[in-house]
N, C-alpha and C positions, 0 to 999 in steps of 0.2 A: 733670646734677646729681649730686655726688658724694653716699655715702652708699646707703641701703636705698633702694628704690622707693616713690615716693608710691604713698599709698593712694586709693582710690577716695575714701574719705571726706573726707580731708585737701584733694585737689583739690573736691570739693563745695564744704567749708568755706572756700576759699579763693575761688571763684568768687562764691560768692554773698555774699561783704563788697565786692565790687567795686561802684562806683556806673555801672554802665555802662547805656547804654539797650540795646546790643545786644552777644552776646556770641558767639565761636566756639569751638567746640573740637574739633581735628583730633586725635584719635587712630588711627594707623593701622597697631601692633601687632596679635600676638596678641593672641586673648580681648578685643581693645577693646571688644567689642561688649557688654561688660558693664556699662559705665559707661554706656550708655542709658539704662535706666528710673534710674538714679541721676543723671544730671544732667539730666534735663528740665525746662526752664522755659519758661516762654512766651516770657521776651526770649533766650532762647538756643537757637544751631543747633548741633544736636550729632553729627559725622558721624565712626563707627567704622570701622575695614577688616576687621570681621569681625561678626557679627548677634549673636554672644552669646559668652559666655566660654569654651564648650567649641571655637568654635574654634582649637586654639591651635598650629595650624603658621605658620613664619612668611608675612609677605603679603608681596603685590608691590605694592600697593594706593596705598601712601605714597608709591614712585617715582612710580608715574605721575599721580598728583596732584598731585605738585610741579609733574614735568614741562609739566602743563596751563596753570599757572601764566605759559608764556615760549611756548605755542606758538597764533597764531592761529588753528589749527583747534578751540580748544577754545571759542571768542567763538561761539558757534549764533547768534545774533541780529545781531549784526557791529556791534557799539556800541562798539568800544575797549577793554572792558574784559572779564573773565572774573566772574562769579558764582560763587560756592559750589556751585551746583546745574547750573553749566555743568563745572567743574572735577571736578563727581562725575561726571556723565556718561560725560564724557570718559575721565578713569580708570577707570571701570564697564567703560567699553568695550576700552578697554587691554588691562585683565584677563581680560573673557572671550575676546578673541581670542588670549590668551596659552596658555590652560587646552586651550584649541582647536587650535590649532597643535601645539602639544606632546603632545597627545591624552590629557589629563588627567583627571581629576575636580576640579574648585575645589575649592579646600580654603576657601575665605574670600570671604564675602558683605558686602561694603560695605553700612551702613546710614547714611543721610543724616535725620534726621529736625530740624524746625524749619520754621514758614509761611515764615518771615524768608530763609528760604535761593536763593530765585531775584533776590533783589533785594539781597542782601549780595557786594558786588563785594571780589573777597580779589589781583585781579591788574590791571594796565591795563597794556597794550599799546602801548610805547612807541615810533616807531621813531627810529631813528639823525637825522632832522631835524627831531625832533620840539623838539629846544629853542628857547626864543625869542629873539628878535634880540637881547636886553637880557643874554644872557650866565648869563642862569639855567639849572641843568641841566635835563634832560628829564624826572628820575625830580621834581624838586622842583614844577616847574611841572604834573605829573600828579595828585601830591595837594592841590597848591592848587587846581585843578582841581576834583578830586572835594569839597573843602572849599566851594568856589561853590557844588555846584554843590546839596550838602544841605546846607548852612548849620548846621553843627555844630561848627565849631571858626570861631576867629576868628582872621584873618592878621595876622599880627605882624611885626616887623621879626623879634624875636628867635624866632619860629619858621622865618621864612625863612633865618637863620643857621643854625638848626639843620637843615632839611633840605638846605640846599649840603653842612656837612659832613659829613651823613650819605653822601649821595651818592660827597664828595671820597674818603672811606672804603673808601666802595664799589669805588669806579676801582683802589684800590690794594689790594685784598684779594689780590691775586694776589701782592705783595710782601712779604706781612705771613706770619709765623707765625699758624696759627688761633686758636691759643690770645691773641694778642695783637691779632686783630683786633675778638674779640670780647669782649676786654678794651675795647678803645676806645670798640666800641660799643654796648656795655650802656647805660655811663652819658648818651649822646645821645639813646637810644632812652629811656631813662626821662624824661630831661626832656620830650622833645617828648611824651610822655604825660598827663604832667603838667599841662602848658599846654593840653593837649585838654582835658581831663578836668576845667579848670578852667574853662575856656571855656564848656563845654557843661553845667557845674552851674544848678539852678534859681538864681535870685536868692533871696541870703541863707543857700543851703547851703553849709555847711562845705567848704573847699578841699578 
């Protein structure tokens, strides 16, 4: 985001106008760990790559979290998919083997806090034949998937348009300038939001 740094407040304010039943928020700078007791809520899992704001050298904490994200060792229970609190793990462990290795002192304590967080799946584990006969991709037939399988969003033609080309996007981000891929797909990613978000309103609440 161009411009000054969001503030702690600003992102509060911004989180909490969301109508969302469950909410994430990955920070995994310095000093993350300050935005803890400020964004606590009971529908939101909030995990920092550092315990409070004096830590403030930078992490390694955000690599290896991504990373957890695309590698089956980080699935602990072996269900397909990654949790939040398998992904911190995972990272957790990353890290201290790293500090260890290199005969360190950690400069930076990941804090995961939220009940929500062992059951909030943030990755699934796709593999290469994993798509269906009928020609849909593999990443789209994963979140329809996860969509059966908590009955939170409802399947649509025009969502299943939208996740092929998300997907088609996807295949071609290697061809794309960054700045132009993620030009294309903001605006896909917002709508498929949207038809969530509409889906999953009570009856007679405001789109």
């Amino acid at each position: 985001m161009p411009g000054p740094d969001v503030t702690g407040r600003e992102l509060q304010a911004w989180l909490n106008a969301l109508p969302a039943r469950e909410q994430l928020v990955v920070a995994t700078g310095s000093s993350s760990g300050a935005l803890q007791d400020l964004l606590k809520s009971p529908q939101r899992v909030v995990l920092t790559g550092t315990r409070s704001g004096a830590e403030r050298n930078a992490t390694r904490f955000g690599k290896e979290f991504a990373a957890a994200l695309d590698d089956a060792a980080a699935d602990a229970d072996k269900d397909g998919s990654v949790s939040v609190k398998e992904a911190f793990d995972y990272a957790q462990k990353r890290v201290q083997e790293y500090y260890q290795v290199e005969v360190r002192i950690a400069s930076e304590h990941a804090v995961l806090a939220g009940e929500r967080a062992p059951r909030l799946a943030v990755a699934r584990l796709v593999t290469a034949g994993s798509a269906t006969a009928g020609g849909g991709s593999a990443l789209a037939d994963a979140v329809a998937a996860d969509a059966a399988a908590t009955a939170r969003v409802v399947e649509t033609p025009e969502r299943r348009t939208l996740l092929t080309a998300i997907e088609a996007l996807r295949q071609r981000k290697a061809e794309l300038a960054t700045g132009d891929y993620y030009t294309q797909l903001e605006p896909l990613l917002l709508r498929l939001a949207r038809l969530d978000v509409g889906a999953g309103a009570a009856p007679g609440a405001a789109p």
